[in-house]
C-alpha positions, -999 to +999 in steps of 0.1 A: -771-596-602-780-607-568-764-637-573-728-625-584-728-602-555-736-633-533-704-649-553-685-624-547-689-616-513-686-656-499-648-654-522-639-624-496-650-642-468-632-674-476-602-649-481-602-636-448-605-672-437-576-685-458-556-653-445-562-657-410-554-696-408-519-689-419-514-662-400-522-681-369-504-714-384-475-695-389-480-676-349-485-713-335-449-724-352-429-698-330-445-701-301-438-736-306-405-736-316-398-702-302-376-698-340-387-670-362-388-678-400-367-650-413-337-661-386-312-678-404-296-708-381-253-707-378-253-741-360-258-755-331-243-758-300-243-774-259-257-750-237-236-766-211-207-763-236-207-738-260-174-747-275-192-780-288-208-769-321-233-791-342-241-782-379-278-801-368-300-804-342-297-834-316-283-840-281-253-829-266-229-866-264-214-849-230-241-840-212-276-854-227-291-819-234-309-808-260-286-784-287-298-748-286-296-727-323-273-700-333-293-677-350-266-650-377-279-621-355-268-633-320-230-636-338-208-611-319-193-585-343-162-606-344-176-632-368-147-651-364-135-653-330-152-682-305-139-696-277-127-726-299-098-705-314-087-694-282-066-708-253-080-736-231-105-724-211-116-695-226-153-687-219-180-664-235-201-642-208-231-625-224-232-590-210-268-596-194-249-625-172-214-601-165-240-576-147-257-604-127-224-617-112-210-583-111-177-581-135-159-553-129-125-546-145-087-534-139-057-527-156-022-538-157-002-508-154+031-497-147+033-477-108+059-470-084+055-467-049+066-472-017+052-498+014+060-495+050+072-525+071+065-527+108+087-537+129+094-548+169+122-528+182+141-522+216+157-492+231+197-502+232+229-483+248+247-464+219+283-482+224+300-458+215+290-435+246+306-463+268+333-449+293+347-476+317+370-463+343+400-474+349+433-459+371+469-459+356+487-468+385+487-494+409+475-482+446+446-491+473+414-472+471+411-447+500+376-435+502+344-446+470+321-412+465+304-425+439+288-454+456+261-472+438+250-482+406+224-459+386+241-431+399+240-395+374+278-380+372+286-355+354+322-349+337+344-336+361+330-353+396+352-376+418+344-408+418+370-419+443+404-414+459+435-443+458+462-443+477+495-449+450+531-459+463+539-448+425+522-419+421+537-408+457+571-413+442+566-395+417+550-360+431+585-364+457+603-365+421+589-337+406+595-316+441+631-323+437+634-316+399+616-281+407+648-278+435+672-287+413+661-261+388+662-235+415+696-244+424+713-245+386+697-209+376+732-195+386+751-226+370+777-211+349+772-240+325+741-233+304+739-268+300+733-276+337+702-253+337+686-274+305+691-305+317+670-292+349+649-283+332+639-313+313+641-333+343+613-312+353+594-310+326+595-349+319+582-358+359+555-334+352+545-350+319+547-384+336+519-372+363+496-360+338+497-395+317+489-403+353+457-386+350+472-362+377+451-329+365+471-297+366+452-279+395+468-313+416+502-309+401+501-270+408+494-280+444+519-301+452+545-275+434+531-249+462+525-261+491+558-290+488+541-316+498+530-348+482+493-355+478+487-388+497+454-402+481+448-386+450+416-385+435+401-400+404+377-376+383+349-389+359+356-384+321+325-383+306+284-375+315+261-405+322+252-431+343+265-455+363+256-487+351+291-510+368+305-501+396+337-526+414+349-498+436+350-502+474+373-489+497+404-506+510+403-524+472+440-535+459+436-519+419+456-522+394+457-503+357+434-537+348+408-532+371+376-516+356+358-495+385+331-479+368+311-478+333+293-449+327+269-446+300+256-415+280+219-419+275+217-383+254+220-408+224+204-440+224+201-464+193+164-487+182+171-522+173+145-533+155+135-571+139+128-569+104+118-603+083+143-615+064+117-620+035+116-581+038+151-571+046+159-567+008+142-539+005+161-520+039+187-501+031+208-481+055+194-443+058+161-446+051+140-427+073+117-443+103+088-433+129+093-451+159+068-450+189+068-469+223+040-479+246+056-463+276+049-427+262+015-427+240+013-401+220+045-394+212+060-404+179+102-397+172+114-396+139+151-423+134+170-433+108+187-467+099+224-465+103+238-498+102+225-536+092+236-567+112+250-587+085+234-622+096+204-633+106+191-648+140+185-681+135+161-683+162+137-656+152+145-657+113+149-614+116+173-596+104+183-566+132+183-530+120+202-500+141+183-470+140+200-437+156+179-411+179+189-380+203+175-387+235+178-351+251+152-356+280+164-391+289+128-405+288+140-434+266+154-459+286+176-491+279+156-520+270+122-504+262+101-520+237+093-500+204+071-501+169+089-489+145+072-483+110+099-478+082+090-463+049+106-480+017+104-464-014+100-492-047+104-495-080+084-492-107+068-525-116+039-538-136+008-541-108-025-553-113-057-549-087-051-575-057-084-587-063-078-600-099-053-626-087-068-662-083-043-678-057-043-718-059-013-717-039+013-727-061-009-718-089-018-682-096-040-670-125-059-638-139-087-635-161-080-617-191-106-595-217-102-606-250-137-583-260-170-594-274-171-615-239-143-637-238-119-645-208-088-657-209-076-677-182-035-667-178-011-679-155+013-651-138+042-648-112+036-619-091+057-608-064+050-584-038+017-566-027+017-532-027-015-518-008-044-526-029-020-538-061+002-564-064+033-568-086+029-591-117+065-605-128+053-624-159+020-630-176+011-599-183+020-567-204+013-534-193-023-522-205-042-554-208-077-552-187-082-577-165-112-587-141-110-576-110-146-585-094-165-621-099-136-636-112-143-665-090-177-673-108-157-668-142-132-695-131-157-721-120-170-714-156-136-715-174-131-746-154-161-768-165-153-757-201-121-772-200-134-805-183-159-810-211-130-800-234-113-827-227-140-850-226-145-845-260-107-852-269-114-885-258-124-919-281-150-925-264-166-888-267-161-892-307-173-926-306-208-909-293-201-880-312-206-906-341 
């Protein structure tokens, strides 16, 4: 009896033995192999290249590294899609790796908006607040009151006094028609008296197209006398910017003795870029400012646009009316003017998803399961953070917007191996 228990109890112990030897034979393989038993292997593949695939173990022909396993479980849930069936240069980014280089995505979406372009501007006359002064008869000037340039009139003040052999005549005309009516009142012939009449009427008519004002004409008809040196009034309120009266001057109806200039209205010329003028259109609004009077910020409107552009400066020039009621804008002032264009809609992505190689431009596209797609786009204009896309894309496709950069060094190495492989010599190592 002794000895069966003896038997018995050496059989568990060589058990146990047995049992513990596989257990640690079978712990000794993975941490060898780092494989688990009950992992089933896909294939394998470059870990340098993961488009490369291998149905057996060996070295990669591109690189010289050891092929790395596939195990069923690490298959995304898209058992079908790899970066093999996709467009050139599509990578696979696990999403441990995506948080290390910071991924963050956008969207391709459909906005409208507006931008404002900046512009240099300068204070410029309104032209069409131009008076230049001229008389209507031929004479010598007699005495200048208005005697410098930069000097304020307003509507209504001399200016001067001419002397006007013609104008003389024709007060001394008008003296005699107002007799000659006097004397045919008791005509018997009706006629007579008309005709007088006329004749007066038509010398008066002649001194006012003369610019001879009535108060002047009344004058002469009372007191009978002749006004020697008649005197020229301004017509309008403004400056004085030309003057070419001085006294004893020969004038004739050709000569210009004064321009005056009404500064009440004033217009802004502003430079715009001609890469920029298509989207200035006349009466949109502006905010102009000027460095003369900080502070201060006047609200404009475009009115007209020069139809060519200066050759020198490459700007097209845009007029921009303003009141100027306190006459603190002056001619020839600088000015910033900021205009406010209203777009259309358009398809936009974030500015920071465009890779720009110059000619080349590209964005990185989410496929899922962590593949990119490198795709080539034409965008246009930027648009504060956004920037227009005008092919390439379709509205609602995500797009990476952060570490793109690392994602296209990536995308780029995947396509150099690529096409490696394409090449005899890579399938003559491959064999």
């Amino acid at each position: 009896m002794t000895v069966i228990r003896a038997i018995g109890l050496l059989a568990v112990i060589a058990a146990a033995f047995a049992g513990g030897y596989a257990y640690k034979a079978t712990n000794g393989l993975v941490a060898a192999t780092g494989e688990k038993p009950d992992r089933k292997v896909l294939y394998w593949v470059d870990p340098m290249h993961p488009a490369y695939k291998s149905d057996k173990p060996g070295i990669a022909p591109d690189c010289g590294m050891k092929l790395v396993p596939v195990y069923g479980d690490d298959v995304a849930t898209s058992a079908n899609a790899d970066a093999s069936t996709m467009p050139a240069g599509t990578v696979q980014i696990s999403p441990e790796k995506q948080q290390l280089i910071g991924v963050r995505y956008g969207e391709a979406e459909v906005r409208s908006g507006f931008r404002t372009i900046r512009g240099v501007g300068r204070v410029a006359i309104d032209e069409t607040r131009i008076q230049r002064v001229h008389t209507k008869v031929d004479g010598w000037i007699d005495k200048v009151l208005v005697n410098f340039t930069g000097a304020f009139v307003k509507q209504g003040d001399p200016l001067l006094t001419i002397y006007s052999p013609d104008m003389l005549a024709a007060q001394r005309e008008l003296l005699l028609a107002t007799r000659a009516k006097t004397m045919m009142q008791n005509n018997p012939l009706p006629s007579a008296y008309a005709q007088s009449e006329s004749l007066l009427q038509a010398t008066r008519r002649r001194l006012e197209l003369w610019d001879l004002s009535d108060a002047q004409i009344n004058q002469v008809l009372q007191s009978g006398q002749p006004i020697k040196n008649t005197t020229l009034y301004s017509p309008a309120t403004g400056y004085v910017t030309d003057r070419k009266a001085f006294p004893q001057l020969k004038v004739t109806s050709e000569t210009e003795l004064y321009t005056i200039v009404d500064l009440s209205h004033v217009w802004i010329v502003a430079d715009v870029f001609e890469h920029e003028a298509q989207n200035v259109r006349v009466g949109e609004a502006a905010s102009v400012s000027f460095q003369a009077l900080p502070g201060r910020v006047f609200n404009a409107r475009i009115t007209y646009i020069q139809p060519d552009v200066d050759p020198t400066t490459r700007t097209l020039k845009a007029r921009l009316d303003m009141d100027n009621p306190a006459l603190l804008l002056k001619p020839d002032m600088y000015a910033d003017v900021e205009l406010r264009v209203n777009l259309p809609s358009t398809l936009t992505v974030p500015a920071e998803a465009v890779l720009d190689a110059g000619e080349r431009k590209s964005v990185f596209i989410d496929r899922g399961n962590g593949f990119f797609e490198p795709r080539r786009v034409t965008t246009g204009e930027r648009v504060g953070n956004r920037i227009e896309i005008l092919s390439g894309l379709r509205g609602g496709e995500r797009v990476v917007s952060s570490g793109n950069f690392l994602i296209d060094s990536e995308s780029q190495m995947e396509a150099a191996g690529a096409g490696m492989r394409e090449t005899p010599e890579a399938g003559a190592m491959r064999q």
